[in-house]
Backbone as a printed PyTorch tensor [residue, N CA C, xyz], in Angstrom:
tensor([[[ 23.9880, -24.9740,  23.4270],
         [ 22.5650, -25.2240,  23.5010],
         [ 21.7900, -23.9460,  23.8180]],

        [[ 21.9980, -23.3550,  24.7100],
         [ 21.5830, -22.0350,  25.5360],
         [ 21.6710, -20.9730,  24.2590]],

        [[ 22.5410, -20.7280,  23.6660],
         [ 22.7170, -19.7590,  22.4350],
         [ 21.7050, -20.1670,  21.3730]],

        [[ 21.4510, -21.2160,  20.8610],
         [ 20.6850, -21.8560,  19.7880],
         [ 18.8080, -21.5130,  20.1950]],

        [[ 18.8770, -21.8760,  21.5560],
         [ 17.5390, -22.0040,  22.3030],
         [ 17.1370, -20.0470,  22.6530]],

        [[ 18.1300, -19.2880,  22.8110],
         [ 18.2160, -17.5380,  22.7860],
         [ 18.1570, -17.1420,  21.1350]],

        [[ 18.4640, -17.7480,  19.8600],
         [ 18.3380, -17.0530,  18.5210],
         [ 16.7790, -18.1660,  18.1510]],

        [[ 16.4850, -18.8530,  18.3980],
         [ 15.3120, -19.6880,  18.2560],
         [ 14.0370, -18.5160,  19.2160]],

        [[ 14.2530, -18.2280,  20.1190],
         [ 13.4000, -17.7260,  20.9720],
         [ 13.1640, -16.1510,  19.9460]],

        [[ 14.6090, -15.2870,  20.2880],
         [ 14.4790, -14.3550,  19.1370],
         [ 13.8160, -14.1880,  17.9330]],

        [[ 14.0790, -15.3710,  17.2580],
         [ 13.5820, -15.5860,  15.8140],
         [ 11.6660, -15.5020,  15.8770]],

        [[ 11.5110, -16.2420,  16.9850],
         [  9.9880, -16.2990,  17.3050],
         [  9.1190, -15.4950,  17.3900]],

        [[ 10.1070, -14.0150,  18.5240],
         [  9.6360, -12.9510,  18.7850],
         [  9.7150, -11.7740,  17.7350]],

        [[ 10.6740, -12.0080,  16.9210],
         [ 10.5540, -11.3090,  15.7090],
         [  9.6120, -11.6660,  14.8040]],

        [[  9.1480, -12.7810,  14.3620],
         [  8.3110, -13.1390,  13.6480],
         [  6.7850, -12.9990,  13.7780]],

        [[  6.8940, -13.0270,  15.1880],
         [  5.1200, -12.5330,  15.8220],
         [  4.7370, -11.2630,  15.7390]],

        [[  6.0010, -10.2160,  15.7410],
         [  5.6250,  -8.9070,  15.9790],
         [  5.5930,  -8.3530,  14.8720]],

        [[  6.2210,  -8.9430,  13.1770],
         [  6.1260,  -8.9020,  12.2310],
         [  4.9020,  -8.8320,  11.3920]],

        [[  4.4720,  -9.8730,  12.3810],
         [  2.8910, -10.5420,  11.7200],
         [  1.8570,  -9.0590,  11.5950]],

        [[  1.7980,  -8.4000,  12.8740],
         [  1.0340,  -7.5910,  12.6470],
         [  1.0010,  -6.8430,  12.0720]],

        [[  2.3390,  -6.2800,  11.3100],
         [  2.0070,  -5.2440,  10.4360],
         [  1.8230,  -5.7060,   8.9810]],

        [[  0.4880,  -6.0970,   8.8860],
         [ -0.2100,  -6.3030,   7.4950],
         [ -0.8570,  -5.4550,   6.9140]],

        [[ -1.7480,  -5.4700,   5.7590],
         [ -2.2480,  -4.7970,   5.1700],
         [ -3.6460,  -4.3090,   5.5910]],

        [[ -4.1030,  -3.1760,   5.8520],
         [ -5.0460,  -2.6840,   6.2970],
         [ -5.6340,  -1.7050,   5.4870]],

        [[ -5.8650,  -1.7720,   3.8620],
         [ -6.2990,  -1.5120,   2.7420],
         [ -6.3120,   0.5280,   2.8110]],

        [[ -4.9010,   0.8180,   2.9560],
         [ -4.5260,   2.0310,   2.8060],
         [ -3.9000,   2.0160,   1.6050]],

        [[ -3.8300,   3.0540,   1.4920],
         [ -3.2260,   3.3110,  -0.2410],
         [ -2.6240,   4.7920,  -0.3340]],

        [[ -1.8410,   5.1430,  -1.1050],
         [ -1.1490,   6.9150,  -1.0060],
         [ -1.8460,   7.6950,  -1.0180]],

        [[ -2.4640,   7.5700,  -2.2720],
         [ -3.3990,   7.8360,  -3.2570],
         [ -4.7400,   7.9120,  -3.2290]],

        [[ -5.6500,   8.4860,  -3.1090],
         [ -7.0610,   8.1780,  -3.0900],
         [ -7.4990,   7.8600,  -4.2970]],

        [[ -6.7340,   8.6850,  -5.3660],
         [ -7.3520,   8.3180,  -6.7620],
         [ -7.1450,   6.4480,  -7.5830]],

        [[ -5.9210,   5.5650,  -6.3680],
         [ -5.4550,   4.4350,  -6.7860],
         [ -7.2280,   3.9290,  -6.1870]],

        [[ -8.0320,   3.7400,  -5.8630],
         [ -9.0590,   3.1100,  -5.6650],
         [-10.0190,   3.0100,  -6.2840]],

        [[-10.8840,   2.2070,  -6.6170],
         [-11.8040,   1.7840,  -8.1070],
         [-12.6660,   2.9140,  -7.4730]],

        [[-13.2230,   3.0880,  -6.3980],
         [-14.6760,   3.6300,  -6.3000],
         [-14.2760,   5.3560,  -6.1210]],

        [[-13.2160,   5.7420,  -6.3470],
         [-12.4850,   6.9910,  -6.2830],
         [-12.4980,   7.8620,  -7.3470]],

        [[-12.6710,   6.4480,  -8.6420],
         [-11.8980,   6.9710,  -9.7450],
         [-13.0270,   8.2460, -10.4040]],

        [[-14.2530,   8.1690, -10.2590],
         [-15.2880,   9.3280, -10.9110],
         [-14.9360,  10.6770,  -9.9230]],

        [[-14.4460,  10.6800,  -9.1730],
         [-14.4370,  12.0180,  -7.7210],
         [-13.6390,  13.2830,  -8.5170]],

        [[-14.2050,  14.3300,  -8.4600],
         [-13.7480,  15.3270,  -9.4410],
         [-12.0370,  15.3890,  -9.2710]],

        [[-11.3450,  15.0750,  -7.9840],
         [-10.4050,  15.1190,  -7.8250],
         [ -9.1610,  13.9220,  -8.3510]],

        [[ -9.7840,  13.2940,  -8.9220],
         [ -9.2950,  12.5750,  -9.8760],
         [ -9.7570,  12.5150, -11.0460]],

        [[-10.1180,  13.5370, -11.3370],
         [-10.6660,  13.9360, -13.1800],
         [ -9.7720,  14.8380, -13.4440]],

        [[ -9.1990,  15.0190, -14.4490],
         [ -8.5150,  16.0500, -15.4760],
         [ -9.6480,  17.4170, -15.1040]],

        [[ -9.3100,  18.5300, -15.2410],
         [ -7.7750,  18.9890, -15.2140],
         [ -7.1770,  18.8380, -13.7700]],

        [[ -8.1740,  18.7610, -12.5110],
         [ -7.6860,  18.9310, -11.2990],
         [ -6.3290,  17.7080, -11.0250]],

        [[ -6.6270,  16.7830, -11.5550],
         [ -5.5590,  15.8900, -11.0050],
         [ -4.2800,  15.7890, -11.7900]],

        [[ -4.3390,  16.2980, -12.5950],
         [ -3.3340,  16.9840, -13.5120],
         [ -1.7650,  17.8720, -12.5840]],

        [[ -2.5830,  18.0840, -11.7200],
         [ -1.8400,  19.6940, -11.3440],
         [ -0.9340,  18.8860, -10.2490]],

        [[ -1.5050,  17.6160,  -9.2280],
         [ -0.8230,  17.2220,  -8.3540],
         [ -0.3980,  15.6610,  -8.7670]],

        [[ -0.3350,  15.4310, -10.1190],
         [ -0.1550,  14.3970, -10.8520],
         [ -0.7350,  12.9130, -10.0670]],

        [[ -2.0590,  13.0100,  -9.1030],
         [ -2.3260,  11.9300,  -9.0610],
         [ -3.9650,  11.3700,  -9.6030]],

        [[ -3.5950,  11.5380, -11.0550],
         [ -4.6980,  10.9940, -12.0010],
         [ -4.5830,   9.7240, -11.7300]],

        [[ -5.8310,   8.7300, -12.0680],
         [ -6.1490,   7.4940, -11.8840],
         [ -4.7380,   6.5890, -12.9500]],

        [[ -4.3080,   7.4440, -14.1260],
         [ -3.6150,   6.4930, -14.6620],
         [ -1.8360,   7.0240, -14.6440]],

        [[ -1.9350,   7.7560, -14.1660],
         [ -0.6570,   8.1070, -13.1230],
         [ -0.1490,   7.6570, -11.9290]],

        [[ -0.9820,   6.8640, -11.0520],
         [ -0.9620,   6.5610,  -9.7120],
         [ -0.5440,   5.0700,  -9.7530]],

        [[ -1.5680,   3.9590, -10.8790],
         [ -1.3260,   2.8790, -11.4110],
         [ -0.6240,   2.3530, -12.4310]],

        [[ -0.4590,   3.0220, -13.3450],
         [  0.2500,   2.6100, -14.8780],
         [ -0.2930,   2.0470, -15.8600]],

        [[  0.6120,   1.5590, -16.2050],
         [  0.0270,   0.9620, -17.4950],
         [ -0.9130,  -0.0600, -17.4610]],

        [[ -0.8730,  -0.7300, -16.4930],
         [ -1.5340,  -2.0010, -15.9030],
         [ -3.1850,  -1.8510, -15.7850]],

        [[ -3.9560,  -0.4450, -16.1710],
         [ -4.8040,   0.1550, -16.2540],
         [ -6.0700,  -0.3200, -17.3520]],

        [[ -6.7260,  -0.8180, -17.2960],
         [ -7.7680,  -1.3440, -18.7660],
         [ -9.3210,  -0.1950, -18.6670]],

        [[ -9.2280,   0.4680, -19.7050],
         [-10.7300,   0.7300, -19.4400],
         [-11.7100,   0.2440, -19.7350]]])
């Protein structure tokens, strides 16, 4: 009983402390962000050089 009621308790405390690490709308990339994408540093040629152009960062998944 005591063992079941110690991996139940565990399980709990793992799961709460889990919770917090959610998403807090960071990204690698500055150029992966819609309102980023005109910033000279994600325009050709500059973003070229550190390969994080707007359609380098996202892929193909990209529509203009």
């Amino acid at each position: 009983m005591i063992p079941k009621l110690l991996a139940a308790g565990l399980a709990l405390i793992l799961s709460l402390s889990l919770a917090g690490c959610g998403y807090q709308g960071w990204v690698r990339y500055p150029c992966q962000e819609h309102e980023n994408w005109e910033n000279p540093e994600c325009q050709k040629p500059q973003c070229k050089v550190t390969g994080t152009c707007t359609e380098d960062v996202i892929g193909d998944g990209l529509k203009e």
